[in-house]
N, CA and C atoms as a LAMMPS dump frame, in Angstrom:
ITEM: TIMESTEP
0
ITEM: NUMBER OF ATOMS
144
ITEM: BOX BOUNDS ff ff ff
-5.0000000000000000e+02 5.0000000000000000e+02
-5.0000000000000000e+02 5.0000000000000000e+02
-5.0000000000000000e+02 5.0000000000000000e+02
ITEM: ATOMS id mol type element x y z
1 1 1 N 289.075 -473.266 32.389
2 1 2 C 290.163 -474.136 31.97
3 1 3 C 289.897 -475.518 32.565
4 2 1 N 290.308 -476.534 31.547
5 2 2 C 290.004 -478.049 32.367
6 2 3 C 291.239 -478.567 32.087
7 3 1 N 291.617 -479.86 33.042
8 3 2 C 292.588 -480.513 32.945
9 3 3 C 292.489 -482.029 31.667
10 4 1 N 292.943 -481.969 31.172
11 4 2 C 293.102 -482.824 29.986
12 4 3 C 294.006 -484.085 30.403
13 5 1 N 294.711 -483.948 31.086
14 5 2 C 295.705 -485.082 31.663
15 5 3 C 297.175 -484.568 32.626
16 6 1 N 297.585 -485.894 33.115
17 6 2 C 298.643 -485.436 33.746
18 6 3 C 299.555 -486.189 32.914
19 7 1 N 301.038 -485.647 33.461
20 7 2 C 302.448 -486.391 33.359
21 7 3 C 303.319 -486.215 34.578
22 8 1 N 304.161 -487.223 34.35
23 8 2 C 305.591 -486.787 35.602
24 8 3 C 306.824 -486.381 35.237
25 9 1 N 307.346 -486.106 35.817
26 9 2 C 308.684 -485.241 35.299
27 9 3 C 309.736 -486.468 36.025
28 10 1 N 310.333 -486.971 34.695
29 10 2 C 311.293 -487.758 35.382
30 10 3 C 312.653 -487.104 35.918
31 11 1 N 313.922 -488.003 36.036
32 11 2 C 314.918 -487.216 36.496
33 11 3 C 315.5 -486.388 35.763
34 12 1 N 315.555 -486.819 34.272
35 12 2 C 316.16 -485.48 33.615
36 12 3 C 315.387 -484.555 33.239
37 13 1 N 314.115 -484.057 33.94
38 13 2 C 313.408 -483.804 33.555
39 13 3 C 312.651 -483.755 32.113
40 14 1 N 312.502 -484.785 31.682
41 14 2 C 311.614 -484.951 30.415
42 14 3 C 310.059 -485.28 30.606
43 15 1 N 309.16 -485.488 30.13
44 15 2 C 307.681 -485.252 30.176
45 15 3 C 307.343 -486.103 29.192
46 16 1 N 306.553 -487.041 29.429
47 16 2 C 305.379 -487.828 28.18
48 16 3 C 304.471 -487.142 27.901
49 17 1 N 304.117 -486.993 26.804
50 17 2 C 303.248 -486.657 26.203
51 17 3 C 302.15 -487.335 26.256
52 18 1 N 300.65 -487.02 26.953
53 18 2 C 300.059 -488.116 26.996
54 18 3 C 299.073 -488.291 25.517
55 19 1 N 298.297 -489.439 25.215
56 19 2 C 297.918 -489.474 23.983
57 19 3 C 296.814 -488.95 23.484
58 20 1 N 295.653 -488.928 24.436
59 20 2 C 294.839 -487.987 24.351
60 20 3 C 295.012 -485.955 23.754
61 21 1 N 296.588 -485.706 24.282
62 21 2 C 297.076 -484.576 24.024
63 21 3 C 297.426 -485.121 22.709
64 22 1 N 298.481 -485.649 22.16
65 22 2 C 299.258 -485.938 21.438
66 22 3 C 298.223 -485.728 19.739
67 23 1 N 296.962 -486.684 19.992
68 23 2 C 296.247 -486.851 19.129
69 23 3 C 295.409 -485.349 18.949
70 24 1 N 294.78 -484.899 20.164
71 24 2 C 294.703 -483.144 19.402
72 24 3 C 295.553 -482.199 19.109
73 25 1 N 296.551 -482.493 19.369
74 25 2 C 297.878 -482.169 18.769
75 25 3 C 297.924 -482.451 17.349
76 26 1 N 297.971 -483.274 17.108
77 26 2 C 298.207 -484.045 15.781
78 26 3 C 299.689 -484.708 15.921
79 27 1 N 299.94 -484.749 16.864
80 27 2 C 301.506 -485.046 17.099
81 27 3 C 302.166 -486.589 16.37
82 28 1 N 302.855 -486.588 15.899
83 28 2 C 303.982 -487.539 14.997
84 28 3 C 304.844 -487.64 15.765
85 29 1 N 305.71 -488.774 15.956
86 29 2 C 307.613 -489.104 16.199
87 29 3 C 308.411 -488.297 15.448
88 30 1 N 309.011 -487.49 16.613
89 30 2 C 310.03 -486.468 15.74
90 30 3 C 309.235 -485.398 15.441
91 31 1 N 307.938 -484.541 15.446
92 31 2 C 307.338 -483.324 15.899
93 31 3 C 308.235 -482.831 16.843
94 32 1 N 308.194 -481.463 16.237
95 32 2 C 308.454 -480.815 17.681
96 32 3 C 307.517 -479.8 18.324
97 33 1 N 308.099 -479.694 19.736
98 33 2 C 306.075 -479.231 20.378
99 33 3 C 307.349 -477.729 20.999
100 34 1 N 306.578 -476.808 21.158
101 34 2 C 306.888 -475.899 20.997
102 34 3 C 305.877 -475.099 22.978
103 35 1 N 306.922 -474.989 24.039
104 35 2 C 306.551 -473.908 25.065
105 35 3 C 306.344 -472.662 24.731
106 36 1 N 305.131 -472.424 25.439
107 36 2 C 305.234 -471.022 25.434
108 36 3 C 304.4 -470.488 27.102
109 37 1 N 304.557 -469.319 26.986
110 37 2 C 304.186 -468.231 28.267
111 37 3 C 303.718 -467.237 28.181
112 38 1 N 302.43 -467.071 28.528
113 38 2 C 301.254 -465.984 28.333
114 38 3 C 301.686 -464.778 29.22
115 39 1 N 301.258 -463.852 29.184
116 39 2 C 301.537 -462.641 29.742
117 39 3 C 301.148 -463.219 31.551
118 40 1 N 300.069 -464.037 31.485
119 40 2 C 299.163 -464.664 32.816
120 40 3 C 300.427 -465.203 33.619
121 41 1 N 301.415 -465.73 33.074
122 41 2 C 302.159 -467.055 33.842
123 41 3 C 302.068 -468.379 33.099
124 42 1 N 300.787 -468.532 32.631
125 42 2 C 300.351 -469.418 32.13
126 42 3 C 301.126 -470.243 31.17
127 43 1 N 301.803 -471.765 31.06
128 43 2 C 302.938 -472.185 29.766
129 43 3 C 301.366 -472.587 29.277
130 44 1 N 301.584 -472.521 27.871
131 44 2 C 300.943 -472.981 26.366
132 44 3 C 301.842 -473.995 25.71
133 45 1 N 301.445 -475.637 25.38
134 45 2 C 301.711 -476.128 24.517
135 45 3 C 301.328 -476.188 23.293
136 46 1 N 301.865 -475.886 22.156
137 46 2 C 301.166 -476.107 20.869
138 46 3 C 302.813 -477.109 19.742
139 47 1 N 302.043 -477.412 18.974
140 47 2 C 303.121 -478.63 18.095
141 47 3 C 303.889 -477.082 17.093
142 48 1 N 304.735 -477.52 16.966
143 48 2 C 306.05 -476.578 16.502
144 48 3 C 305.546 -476.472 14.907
């Protein structure tokens, strides 16, 4: 596994998306990105 980028968790906890992600994402304004959790622990982002 490699790290692709970071973010910070602001106070309400919300998260940027950084663009490097965003773009293998394919991510748009107003996408929605979708958590998930592997049997591992592990969260999975993928676009909704």
């Amino acid at each position: 596994m490699r790290i692709l980028g970071t973010s910070k968790v602001s106070k309400s906890y919300k998260i940027a998306l950084i663009s490097d992600i965003a773009k293998k994402l394919e991510a748009k304004e107003g996408d929605i990105i979708v958590f998930y959790e592997n049997d591992a622990g592990d969260i999975i982002i993928k676009k909704g």
